[in-house]
TORBAVO-579665 format. One record per residue (C-alpha): residue in one letter; residue number from 1; x, z, y. Coordinates in nm, 2 decimals, padded with zeros to 4 digits. Layout:
+--------+-----+--------+--------+--------+
! residu ! num !      X !      Z !      Y !
+--------+-----+--------+--------+--------+
!      A ! NUM !      X !      Z !      Y !
...
+--------+-----+--------+--------+--------+
***
This chain:
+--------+-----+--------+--------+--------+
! residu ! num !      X !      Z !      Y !
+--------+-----+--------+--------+--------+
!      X !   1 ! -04.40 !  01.01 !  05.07 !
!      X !   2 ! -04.14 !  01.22 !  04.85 !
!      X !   3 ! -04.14 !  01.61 !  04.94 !
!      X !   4 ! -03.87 !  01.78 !  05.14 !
!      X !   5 ! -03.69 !  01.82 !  04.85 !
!      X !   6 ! -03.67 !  01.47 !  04.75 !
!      X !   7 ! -03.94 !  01.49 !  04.50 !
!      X !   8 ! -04.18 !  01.24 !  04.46 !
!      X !   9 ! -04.56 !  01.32 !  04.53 !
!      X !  10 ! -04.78 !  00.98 !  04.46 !
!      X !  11 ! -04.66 !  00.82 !  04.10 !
!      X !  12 ! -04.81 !  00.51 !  03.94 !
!      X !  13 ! -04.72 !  00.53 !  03.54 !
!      X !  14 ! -04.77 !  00.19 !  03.37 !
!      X !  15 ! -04.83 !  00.28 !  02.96 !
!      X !  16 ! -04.95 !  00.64 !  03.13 !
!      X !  17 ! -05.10 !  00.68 !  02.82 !
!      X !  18 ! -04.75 !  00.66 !  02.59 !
!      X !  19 ! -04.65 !  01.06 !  02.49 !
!      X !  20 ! -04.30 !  00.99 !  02.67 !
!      X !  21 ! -04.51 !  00.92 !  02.99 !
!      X !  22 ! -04.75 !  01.17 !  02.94 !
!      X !  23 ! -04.46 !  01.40 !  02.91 !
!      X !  24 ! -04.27 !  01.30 !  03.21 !
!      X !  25 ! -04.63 !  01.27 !  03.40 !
!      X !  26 ! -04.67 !  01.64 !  03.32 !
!      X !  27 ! -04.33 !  01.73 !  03.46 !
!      X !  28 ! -04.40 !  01.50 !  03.76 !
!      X !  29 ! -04.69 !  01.72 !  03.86 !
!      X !  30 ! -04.56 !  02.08 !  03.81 !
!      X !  31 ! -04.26 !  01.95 !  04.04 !
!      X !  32 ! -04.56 !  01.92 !  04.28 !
!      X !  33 ! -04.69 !  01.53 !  04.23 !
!      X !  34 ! -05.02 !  01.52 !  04.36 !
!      X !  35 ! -05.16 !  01.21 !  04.32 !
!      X !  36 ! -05.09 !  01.01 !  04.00 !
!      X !  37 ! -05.26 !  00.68 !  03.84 !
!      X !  38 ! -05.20 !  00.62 !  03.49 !
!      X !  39 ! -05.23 !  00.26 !  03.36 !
!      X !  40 ! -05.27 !  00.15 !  02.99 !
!      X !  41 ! -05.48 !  00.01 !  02.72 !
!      X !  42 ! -05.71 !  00.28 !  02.58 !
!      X !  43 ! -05.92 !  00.46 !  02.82 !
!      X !  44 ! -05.97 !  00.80 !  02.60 !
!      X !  45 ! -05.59 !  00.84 !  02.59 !
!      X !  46 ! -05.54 !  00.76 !  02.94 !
!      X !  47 ! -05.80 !  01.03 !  03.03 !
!      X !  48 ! -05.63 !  01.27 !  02.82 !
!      X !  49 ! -05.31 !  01.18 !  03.01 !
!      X !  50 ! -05.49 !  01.21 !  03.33 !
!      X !  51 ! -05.63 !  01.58 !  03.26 !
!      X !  52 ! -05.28 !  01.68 !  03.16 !
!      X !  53 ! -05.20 !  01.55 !  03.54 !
!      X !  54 ! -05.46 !  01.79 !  03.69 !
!      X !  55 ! -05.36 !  02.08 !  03.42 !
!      X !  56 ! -05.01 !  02.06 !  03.60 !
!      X !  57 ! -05.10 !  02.03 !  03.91 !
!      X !  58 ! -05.22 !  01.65 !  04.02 !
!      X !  59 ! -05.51 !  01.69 !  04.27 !
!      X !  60 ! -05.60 !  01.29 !  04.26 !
!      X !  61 ! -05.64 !  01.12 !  03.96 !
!      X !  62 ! -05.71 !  00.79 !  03.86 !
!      X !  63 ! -05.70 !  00.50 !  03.57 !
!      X !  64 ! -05.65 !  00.15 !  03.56 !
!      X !  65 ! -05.67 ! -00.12 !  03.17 !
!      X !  66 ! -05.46 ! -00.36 !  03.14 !
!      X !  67 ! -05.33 ! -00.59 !  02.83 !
!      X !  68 ! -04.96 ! -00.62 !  02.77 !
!      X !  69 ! -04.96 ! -00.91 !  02.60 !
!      X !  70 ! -05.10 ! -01.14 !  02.91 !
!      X !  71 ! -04.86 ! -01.13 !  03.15 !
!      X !  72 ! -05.11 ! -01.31 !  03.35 !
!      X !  73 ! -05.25 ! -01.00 !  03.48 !
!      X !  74 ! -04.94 ! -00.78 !  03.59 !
!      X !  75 ! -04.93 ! -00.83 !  03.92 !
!      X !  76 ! -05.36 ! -00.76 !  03.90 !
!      X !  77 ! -05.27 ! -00.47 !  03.72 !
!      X !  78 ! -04.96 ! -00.36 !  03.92 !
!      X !  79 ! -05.19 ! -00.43 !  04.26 !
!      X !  80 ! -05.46 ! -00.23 !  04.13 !
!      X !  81 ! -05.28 !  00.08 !  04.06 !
!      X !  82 ! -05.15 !  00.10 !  04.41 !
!      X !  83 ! -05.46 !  00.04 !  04.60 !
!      X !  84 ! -05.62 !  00.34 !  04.40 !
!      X !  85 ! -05.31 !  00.55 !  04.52 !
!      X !  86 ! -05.37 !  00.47 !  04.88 !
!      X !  87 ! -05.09 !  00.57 !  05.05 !
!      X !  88 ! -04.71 !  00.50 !  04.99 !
!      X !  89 ! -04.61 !  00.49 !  04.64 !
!      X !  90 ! -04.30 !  00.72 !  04.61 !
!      X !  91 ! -04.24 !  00.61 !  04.22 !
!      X !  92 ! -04.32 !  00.37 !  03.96 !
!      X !  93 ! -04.27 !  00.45 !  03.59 !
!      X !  94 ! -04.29 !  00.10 !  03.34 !
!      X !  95 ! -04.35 !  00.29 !  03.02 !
!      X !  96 ! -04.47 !  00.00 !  02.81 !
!      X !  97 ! -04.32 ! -00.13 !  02.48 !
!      X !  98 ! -04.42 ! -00.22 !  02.11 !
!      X !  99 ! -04.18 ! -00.13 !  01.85 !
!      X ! 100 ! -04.35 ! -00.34 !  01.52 !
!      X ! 101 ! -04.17 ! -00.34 !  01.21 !
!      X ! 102 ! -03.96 ! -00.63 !  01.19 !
!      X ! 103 ! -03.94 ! -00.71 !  00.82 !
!      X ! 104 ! -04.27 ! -00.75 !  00.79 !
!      X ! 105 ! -04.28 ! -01.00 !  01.14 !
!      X ! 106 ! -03.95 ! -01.16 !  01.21 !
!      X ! 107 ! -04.10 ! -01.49 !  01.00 !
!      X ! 108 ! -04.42 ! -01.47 !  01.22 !
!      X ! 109 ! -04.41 ! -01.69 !  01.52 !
!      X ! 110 ! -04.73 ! -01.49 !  01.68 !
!      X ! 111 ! -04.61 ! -01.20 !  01.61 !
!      X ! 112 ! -04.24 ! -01.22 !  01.77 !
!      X ! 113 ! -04.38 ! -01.37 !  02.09 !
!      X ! 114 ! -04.58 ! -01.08 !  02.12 !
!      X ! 115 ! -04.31 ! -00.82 !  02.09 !
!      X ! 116 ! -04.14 ! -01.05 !  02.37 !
!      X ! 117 ! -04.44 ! -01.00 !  02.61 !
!      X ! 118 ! -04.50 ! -00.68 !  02.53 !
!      X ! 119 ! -04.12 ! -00.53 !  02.59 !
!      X ! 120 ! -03.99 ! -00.81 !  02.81 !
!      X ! 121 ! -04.20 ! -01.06 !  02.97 !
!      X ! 122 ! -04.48 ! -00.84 !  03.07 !
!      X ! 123 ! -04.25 ! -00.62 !  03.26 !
!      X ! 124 ! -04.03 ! -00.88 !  03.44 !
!      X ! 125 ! -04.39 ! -00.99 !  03.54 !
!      X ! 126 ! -04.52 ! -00.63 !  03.68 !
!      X ! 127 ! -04.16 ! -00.57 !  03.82 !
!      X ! 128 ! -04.16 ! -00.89 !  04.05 !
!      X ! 129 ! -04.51 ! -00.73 !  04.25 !
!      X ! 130 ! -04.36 ! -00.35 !  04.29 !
!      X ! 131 ! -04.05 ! -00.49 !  04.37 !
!      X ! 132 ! -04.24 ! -00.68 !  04.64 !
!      X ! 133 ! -04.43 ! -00.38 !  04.74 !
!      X ! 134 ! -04.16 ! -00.17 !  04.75 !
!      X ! 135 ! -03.97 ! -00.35 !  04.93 !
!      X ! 136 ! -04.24 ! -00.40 !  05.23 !
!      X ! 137 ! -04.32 !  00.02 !  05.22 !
!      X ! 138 ! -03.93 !  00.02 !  05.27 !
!      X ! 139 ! -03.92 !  00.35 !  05.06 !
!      X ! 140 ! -03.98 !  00.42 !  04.69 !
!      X ! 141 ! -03.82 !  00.42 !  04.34 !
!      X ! 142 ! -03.87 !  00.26 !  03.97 !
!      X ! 143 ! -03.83 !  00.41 !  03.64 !
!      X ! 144 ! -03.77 !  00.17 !  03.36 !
!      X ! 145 ! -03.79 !  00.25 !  03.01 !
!      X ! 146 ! -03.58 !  00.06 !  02.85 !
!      X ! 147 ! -03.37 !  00.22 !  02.52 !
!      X ! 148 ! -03.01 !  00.30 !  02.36 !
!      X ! 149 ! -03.12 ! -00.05 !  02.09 !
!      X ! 150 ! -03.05 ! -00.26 !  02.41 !
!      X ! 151 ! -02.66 ! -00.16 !  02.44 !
!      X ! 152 ! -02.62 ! -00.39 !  02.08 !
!      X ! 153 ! -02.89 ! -00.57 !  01.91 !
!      X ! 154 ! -02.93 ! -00.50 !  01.52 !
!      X ! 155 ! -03.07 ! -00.68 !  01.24 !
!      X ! 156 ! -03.28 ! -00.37 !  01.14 !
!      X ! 157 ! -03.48 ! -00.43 !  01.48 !
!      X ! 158 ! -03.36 ! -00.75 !  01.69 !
!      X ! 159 ! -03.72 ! -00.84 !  01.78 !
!      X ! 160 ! -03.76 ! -00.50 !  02.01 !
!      X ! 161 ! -03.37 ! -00.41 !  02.07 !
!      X ! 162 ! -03.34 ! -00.77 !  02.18 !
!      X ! 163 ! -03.63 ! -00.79 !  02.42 !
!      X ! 164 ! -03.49 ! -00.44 !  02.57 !
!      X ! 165 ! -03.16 ! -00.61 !  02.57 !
!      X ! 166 ! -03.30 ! -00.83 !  02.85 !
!      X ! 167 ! -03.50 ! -00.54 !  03.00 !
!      X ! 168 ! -03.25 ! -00.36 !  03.07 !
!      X ! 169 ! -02.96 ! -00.65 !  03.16 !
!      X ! 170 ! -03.24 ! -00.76 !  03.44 !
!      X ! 171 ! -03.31 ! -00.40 !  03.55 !
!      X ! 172 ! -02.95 ! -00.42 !  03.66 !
!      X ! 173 ! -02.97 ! -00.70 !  03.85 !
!      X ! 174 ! -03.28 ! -00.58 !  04.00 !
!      X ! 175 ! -03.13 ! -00.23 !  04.09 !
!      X ! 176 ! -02.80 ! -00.47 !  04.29 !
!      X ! 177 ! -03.05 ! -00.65 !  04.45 !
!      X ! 178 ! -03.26 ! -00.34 !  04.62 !
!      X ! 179 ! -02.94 ! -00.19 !  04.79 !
!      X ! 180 ! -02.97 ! -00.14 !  05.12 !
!      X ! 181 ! -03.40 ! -00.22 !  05.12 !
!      X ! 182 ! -03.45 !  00.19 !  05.07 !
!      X ! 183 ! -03.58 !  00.11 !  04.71 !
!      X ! 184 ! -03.40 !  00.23 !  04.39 !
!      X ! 185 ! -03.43 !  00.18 !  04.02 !
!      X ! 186 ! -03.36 !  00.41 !  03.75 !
!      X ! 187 ! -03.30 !  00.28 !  03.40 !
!      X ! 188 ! -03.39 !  00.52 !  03.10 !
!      X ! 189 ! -03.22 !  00.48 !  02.78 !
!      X ! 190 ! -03.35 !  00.72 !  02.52 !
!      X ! 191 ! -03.25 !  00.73 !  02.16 !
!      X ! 192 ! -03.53 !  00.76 !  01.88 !
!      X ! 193 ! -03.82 !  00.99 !  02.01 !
!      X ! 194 ! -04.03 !  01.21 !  01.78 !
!      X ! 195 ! -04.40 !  01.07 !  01.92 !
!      X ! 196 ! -04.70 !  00.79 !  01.78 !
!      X ! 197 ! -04.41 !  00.51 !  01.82 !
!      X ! 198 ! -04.19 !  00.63 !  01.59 !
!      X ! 199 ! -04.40 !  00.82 !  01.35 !
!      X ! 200 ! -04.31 !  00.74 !  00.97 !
!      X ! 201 ! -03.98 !  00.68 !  01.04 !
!      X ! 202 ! -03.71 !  00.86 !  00.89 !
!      X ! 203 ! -03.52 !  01.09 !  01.14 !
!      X ! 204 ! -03.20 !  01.02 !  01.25 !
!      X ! 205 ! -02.87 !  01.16 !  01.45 !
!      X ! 206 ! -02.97 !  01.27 !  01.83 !
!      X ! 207 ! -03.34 !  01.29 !  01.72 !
!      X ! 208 ! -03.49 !  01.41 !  02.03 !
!      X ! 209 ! -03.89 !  01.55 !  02.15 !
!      X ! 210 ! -04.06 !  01.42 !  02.44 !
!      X ! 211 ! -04.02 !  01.71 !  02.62 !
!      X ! 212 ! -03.62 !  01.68 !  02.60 !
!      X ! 213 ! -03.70 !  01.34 !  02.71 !
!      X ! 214 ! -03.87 !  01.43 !  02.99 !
!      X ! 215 ! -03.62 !  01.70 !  03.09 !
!      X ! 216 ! -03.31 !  01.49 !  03.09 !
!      X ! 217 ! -03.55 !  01.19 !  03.35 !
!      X ! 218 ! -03.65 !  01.51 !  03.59 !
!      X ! 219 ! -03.21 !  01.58 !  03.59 !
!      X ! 220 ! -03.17 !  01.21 !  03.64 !
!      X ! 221 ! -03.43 !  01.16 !  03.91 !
!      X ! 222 ! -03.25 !  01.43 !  04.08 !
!      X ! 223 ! -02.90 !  01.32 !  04.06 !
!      X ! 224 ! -03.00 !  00.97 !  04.13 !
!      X ! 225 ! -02.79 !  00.80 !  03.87 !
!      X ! 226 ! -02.88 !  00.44 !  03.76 !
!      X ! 227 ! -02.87 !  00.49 !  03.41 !
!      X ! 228 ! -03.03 !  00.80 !  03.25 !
!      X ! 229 ! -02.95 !  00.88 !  02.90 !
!      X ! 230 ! -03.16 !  01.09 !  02.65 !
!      X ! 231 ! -02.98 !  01.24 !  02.50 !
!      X ! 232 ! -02.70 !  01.28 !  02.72 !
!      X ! 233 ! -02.44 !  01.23 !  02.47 !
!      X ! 234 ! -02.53 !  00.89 !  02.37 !
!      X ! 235 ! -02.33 !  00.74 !  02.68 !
!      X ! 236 ! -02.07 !  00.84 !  02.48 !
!      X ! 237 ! -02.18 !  00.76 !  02.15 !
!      X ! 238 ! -02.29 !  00.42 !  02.20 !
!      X ! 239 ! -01.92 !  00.37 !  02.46 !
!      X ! 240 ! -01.77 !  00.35 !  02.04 !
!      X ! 241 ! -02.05 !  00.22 !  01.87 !
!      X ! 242 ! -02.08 ! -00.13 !  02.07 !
!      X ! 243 ! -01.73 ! -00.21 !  02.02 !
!      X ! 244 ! -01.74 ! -00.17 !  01.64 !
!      X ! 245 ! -01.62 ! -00.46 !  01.46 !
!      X ! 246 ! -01.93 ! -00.66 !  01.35 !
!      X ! 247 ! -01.94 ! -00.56 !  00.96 !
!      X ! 248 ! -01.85 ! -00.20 !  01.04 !
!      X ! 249 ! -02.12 ! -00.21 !  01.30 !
!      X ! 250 ! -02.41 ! -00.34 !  01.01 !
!      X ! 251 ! -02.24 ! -00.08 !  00.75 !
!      X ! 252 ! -02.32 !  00.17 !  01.00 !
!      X ! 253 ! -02.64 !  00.07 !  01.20 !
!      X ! 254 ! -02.83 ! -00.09 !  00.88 !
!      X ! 255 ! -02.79 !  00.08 !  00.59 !
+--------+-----+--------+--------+--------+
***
């Protein structure tokens, strides 16, 4: 159960093992989480995720694997995680996603369904059992990474931006349908990220760390707004950008 201060205390991270989650996982804790499980694909890094925990302050820690790209086993995975909480879940990070290069897989079939599980369908699938448990505790809140590439889709990386496009479109019709249950979802839209997923790419205007990152998601849990933004200013950045006309908008995106 949250704090008196509103803060929450038991957090399940799915793709706990990402840097943005670690991050926000370490912020979590030194605001006095105590009880985190961290859920993701490589056991080393989700250790190392879960001894940053305890370094800031998490007292229980624990791990679960999962695959994103079968999302047969979501709802497994989602399940899991909250029986090794065991007690209420206050909040549930989805930190999942697979950026790919898309000139070198927009032609392969494989490929591009995988990018779809990974940064849509997996989610949607995971989303449906914490909503579900959510909804029966009566109390709790979801954080869902989504990203600025959802507000309009660009040929420089349609594969991901369009699979967040629908990530983030449903997370608003998820976040309507949970008024009034005691459950809410936050959306966070960051821009490009210095971490692993973006390493080797060229930097680019609002450039931010994961520590900013994490920053502007502890101010946004806090003010309870549905949409967070890192960095703030790309609200307004992206308010002019989506209504550029469609060859100013390729000029400018995908040069």
């Amino acid at each position: 159960m949250e704090n008196a201060f509103g803060q929450p205390q038991s957090v399940v991270v799915i793709g706990g093992s990402s840097d943005i989650a670690r991050a926000i996982t370490k912020k979590l804790c030194a605001a006095r989480a105590h009880t985190v499980v961290l859920a993701g694909r490589n056991q080393e890094l989700l250790n190392a995720a879960a001894s940053d925990a305890q370094e800031y302050g998490a007292t229980k820690t624990d791990t679960v694997l999962f695959d994103a790209e079968d999302a047969t086993n979501a709802a497994r995975t989602v399940s899991k995680a909250f029986e090794k909480v065991g007690d209420r879940v206050d909040l549930v990070i989805i930190a999942v996603g697979l950026l790919g290069d898309q000139l070198s897989i927009e032609d392969d079939a494989e490929a591009a369904t995988r990018m779809a599980m990974v940064n849509f369908a997996w989610p949607v699938a995971a989303l449906a059992e914490i909503r579900r448990r959510l909804v029966a505790q009566g109390s709790g809140r979801i954080l869902v990474i989504t990203s600025v590439a959802a507000i309009r889709v660009r040929r420089s990386m349609y594969l991901y931006a369009g699979a967040k496009a629908g990530l983030d479109r449903l997370c608003d019709g998820l976040a309507d349908s949970l008024e009034g249950t005691g459950v809410r979802l936050q959306m966070l839209r960051p821009g490009v990220v210095r971490s692993r997923m973006t390493e080797g790419q060229p930097a680019v205007p609002f450039t931010t760390g994961v520590n900013e990152v994490a920053q502007n998601v502890m101010r946004g849990l806090d003010s309870g707004e549905r949409v967070i933004w890192s960095p703030p200013v790309l609200r307004y950045v992206f308010a002019v950008l989506r209504h550029l006309p469609a060859p100013l908008w390729r000029k400018v995106m995908d040069r």
